[in-house]
N, C-alpha and C positions, 0 to 999 in steps of 0.2 A: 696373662696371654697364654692361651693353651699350644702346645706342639706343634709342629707345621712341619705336616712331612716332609715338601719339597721347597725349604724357607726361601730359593731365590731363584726370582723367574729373569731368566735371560736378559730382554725387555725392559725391567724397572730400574731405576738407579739406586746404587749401594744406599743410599742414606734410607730408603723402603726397606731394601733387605737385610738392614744391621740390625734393628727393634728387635727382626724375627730369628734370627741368628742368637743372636743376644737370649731370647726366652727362650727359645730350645736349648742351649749350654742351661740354662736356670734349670730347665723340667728334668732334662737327661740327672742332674746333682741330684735333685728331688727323688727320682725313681732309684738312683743308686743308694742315697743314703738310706732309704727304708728298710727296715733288718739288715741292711748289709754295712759294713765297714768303708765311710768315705774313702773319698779322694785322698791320698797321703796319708793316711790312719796308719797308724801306733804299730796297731794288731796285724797290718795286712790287710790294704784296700780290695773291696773285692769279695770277702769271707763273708758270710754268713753269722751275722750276730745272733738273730734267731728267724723261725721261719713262722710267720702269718696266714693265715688262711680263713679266709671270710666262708660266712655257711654256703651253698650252692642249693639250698632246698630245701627240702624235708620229707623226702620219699625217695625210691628209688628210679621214678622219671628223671632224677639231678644225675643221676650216675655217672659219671663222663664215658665214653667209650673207649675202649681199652684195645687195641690192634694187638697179633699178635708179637711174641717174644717185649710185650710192656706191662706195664703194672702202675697201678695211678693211689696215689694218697693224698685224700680231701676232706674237708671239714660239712658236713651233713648235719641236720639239725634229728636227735634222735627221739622220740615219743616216748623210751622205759625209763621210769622212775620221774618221770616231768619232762616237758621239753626242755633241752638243754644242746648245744654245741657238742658235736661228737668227731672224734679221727676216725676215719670208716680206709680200709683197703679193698681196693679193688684188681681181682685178679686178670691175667691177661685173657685177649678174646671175647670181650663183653660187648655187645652191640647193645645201643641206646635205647633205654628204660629198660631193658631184660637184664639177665645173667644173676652173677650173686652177689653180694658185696660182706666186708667183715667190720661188723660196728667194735673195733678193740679196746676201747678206751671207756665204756658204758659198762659198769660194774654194779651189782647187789651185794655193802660187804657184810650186811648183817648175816645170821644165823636162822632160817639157811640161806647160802648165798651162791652167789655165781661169777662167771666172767668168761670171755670168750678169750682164748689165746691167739696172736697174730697168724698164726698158722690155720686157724679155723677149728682148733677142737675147743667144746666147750666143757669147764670145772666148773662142777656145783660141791659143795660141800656142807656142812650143818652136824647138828647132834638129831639120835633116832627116839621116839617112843620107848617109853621104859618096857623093859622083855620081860620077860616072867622065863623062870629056868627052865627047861628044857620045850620051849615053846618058841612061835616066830612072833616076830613085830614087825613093825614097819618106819622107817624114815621116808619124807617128803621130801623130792627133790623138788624145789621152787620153780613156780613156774605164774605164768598171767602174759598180758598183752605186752609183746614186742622182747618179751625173755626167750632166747633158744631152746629149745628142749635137747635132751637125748635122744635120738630113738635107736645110736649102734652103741652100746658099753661095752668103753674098751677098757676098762681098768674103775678097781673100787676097794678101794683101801678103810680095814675099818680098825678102832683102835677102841679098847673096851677102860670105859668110864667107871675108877671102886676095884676093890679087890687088889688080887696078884695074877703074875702071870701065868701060877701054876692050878687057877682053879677053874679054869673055862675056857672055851674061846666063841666065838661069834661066826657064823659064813652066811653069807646071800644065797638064797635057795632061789629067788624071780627077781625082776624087774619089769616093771610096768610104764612101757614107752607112750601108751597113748593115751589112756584115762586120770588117772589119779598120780602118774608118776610119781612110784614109790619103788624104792628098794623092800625087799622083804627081807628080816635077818632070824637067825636061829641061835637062839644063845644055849651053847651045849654046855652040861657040869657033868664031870663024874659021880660024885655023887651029889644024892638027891636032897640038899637042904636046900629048904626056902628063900627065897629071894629073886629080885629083879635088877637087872643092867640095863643103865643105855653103853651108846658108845659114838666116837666122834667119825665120821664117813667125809671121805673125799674121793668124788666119782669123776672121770672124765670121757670123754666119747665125742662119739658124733654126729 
């Protein structure tokens, strides 16, 4: 017997309105015990054992709409690396199917790889193309349908692959925000013997 919002009408006799009474205490148990800690539980009736979230879509029409001073966190079905269930945040002031939203939880961890941080900046990181000394090369930051790119870099940390610390070092001369997104690096030696580096890069931005 489903819920009954208003189990007893004036009018009927209690032996009508007890069935319905009755399945309403049943439904309200049902809806409490779902992730949450029964009736007289152990732990603390009431608490949050864990928390559920069925998908709402699969694009950004699902969004929920966000008024402002709120902020909403929901399960979205996300398209990178296969359709799969995704925790997406939503910042405040978002009107229905517009605004932005943060898929956090959808990550690439191979090499190179990426991930978007709750706060909305996105880490790629990876190993570069072997360099030849005193010349640039180039690393690929990862990129394809439904991957964030960078286009503001705010930080890029590179870390030289071989050798010591005292015979070279590496710096980023460009970045390439819209085509080929690549870091370019310059692997400098004092002196001039032969050879080539990569090195390990972890970029972040926005």
């Amino acid at each position: 017997m489903a819920y009954v919002i208003v189990p007893v009408n004036i009018n009927e006799d209690f032996s009508v309105s007890q069935p319905k009474i009755t399945a309403n205490f049943a439904e309200i148990n049902t809806i409490i015990s779902f992730d949450h800690e029964t009736f007289d539980a152990p732990h603390g009736q009431g608490k949050h054992k864990q928390v559920t979230l069925p998908e709402q879509g699969t694009d950004l029409t699902a969004a929920p709409v966000t008024l402002p001073d709120e902020v909403a966190l929901y399960c979205r079905q996300s398209a990178v690396g296969g359709d799969h269930s995704a925790l997406f945040f939503r910042p405040e002031g978002q009107g229905a199917g517009v605004g932005v939203e943060y898929d956090f939880t959808t990550a690439g961890l191979a090499s190179p790889g990426w991930c978007r941080l709750p706060c909305g900046l996105i880490m790629k990181w990876g190993i570069s193309n072997a360099i030849t000394i005193n010349t640039s090369g180039t690393a690929n930051l990862v990129n394809g349908a439904g991957i964030p790119n960078i286009t503001t870099m705010l930080s890029c940390q590179l870390s030289m692959l071989g050798g010591n610390g005292t015979e070279g070092a590496m710096y980023i001369t460009a970045f390439d925000d819209a085509g080929a997104h690549t870091i370019t690096i310059w692997f400098w030696r004092a002196f001039l013997a032969a050879g080539t580096r990569q090195c390990y890069y972890l970029a972040i931005g926005i």
